[in-house]
C-alpha positions as CSV (number, residue, x, y, z in Angstrom):
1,X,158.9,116.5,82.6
2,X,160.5,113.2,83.8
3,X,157.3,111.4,82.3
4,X,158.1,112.6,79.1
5,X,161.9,111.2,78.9
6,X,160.7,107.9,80.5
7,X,158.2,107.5,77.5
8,X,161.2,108.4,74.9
9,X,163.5,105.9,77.0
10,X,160.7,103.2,76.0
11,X,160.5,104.4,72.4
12,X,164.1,104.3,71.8
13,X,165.0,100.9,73.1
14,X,163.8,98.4,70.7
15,X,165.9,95.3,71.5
16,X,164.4,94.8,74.7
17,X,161.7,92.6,75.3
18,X,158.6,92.8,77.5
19,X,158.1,89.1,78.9
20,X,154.8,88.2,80.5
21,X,154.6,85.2,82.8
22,X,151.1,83.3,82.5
23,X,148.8,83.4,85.5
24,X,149.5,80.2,87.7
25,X,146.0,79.4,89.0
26,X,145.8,78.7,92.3
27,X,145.2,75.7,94.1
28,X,141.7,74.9,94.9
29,X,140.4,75.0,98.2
30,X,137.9,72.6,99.3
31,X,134.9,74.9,100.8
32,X,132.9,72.6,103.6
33,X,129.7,73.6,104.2
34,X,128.4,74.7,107.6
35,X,126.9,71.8,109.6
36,X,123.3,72.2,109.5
37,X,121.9,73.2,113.0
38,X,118.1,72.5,113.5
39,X,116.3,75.4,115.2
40,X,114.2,74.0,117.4
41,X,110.6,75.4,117.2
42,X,108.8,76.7,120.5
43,X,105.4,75.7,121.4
44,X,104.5,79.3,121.1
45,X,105.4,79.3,117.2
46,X,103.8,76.5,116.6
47,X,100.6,77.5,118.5
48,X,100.7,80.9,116.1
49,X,101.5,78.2,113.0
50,X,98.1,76.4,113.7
51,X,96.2,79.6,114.5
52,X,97.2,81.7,111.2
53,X,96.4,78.1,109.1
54,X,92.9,78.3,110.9
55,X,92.2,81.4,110.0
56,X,93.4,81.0,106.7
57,X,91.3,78.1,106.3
58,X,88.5,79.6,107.6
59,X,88.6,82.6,105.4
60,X,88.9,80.5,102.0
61,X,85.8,78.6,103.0
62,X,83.9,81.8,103.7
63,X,85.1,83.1,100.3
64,X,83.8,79.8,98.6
65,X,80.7,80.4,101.1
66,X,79.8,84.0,99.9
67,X,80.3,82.8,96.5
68,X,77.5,80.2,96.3
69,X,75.1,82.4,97.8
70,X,75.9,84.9,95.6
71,X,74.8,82.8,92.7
72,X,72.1,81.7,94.3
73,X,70.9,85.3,94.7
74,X,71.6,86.0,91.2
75,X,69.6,82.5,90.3
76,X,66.6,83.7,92.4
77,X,66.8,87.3,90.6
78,X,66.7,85.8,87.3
79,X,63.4,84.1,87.7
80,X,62.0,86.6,89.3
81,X,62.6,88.8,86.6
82,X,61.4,86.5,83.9
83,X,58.4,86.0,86.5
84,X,57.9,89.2,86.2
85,X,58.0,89.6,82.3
86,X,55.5,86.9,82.2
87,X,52.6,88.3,84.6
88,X,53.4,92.0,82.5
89,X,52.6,90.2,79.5
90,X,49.6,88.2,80.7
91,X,48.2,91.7,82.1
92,X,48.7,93.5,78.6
93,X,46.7,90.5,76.7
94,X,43.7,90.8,79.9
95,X,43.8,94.1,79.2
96,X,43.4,94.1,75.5
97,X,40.4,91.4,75.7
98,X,38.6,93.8,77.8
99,X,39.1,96.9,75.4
100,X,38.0,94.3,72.9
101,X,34.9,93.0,75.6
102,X,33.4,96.8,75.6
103,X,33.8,97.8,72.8
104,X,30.7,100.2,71.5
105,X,30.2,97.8,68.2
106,X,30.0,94.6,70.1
107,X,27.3,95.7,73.5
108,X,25.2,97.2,70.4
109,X,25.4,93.8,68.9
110,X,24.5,91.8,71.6
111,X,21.8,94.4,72.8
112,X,20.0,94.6,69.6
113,X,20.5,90.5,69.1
114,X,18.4,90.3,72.5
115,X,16.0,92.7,71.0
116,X,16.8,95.9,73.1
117,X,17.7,99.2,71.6
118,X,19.8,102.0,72.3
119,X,17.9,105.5,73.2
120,X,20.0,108.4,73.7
121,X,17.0,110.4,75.1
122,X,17.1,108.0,78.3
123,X,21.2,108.3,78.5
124,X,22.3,110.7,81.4
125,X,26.6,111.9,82.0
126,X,27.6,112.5,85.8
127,X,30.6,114.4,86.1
128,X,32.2,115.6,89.5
């Protein structure tokens, strides 16, 4: 209850004024840095410094490494293939001159050009 007549206190006292004094900022104080203190490094750490840069070295030249041979691989597999392709080729086209070679029109025509003929009375099939 006293909150409530403190609230009409405010309400009914309008002559009085509510004065607000502006913020004074306050004085700056110069922050000094630190001094800087130098770590010393131990011959251990740098020993483990040179070792992990070794290593690091070492692997990025392996990477590089492994990626030439690689294409090289891939180079060699290419012209094999095409290698490959070619010979295929070159055996279909043997193949087809000798289906063309024996054919049954062509020995007749040679045979019959030499003067020899075909009799089917002298003709004999082997089978297994």
């Amino acid at each position: 209850m006293a909150q409530n007549n403190l609230a009409e206190n405010l309400v009914n006292q309008p002559n009085r004024r509510i004065t607000v004094k502006p913020i004074q900022p306050k004085a700056k104080t110069l922050v000094q840095p630190a001094p800087k203190v130098k770590l010393k490094v131990s011959t251990f750490e740098k020993l483990l410094i040179s070792a992990c840069t070794l290593i690091v070295t070492l692997l990025m030249v392996m990477v590089v490494a492994t990626k030439i041979s690689l294409t090289n691989s891939e180079h060699q597999l290419q012209e094999l293939q095409s290698r490959s392709a070619k010979i295929s080729n070159e055996n279909n086209d043997l193949d087809q001159q000798i289906s063309e070679l024996q054919s049954s029109t062509r020995l007749e025509a040679i045979a019959h050009k030499n003067g020899m003929s075909l009799s089917n009375s002298h003709i004999r099939n082997v089978t297994k």
